[in-house]
C-alpha positions, 0 to 999 in steps of 0.5 A: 172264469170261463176258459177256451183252451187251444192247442197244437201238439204234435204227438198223439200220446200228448194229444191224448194226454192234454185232452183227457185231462181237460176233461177230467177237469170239466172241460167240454171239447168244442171241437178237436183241439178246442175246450171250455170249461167253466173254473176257478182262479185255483184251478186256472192256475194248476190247469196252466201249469200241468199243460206246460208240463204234459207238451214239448215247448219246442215243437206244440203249443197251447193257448188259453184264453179267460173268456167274460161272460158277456162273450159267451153270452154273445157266442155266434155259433153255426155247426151243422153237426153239434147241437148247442143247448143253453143251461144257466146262460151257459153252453154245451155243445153234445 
């Protein structure tokens, strides 16, 4: 599954929190509140779970959207300080 998770967090340590593990779970940060990452159903499951339990529901926000691969493939991508290179018909933002 190829996954875009978003989010809006109010607090700094739920920031940290919420984007440290993402990318302990293979996530790439697209930009500061955006991830990819490249999973399983398995752990689409326990990443919707423990994100539920790191925010506070009544004042942030996470989305997370199940991309297909003709989608990624069809990225339209500008950015005039991230290079994107392509590697198995995937991207990687450095």
């Amino acid at each position: 599954m190829n996954i875009i998770v978003t989010y809006d967090i109010v607090s700094n340590k739920r920031i940290n929190e919420v984007s440290e593990y993402l990318k302990s779970c293979g996530f790439f940060r697209l930009q500061k509140s955006v991830f990819y990452g490249k999973i399983d159903n398995e752990t689409y499951n326990n990443i919707k779970y423990e994100l539920e339990n790191m925010i506070n529901l009544d004042v942030d926000s996470i989305y997370i959207f199940d991309i297909c691969n003709k989608d990624i493939n069809n990225l339209v991508y500008k950015s005039s300080n991230i290079e994107k290179r392509f590697i198995n018909n995937e991207f990687l933002l450095i």
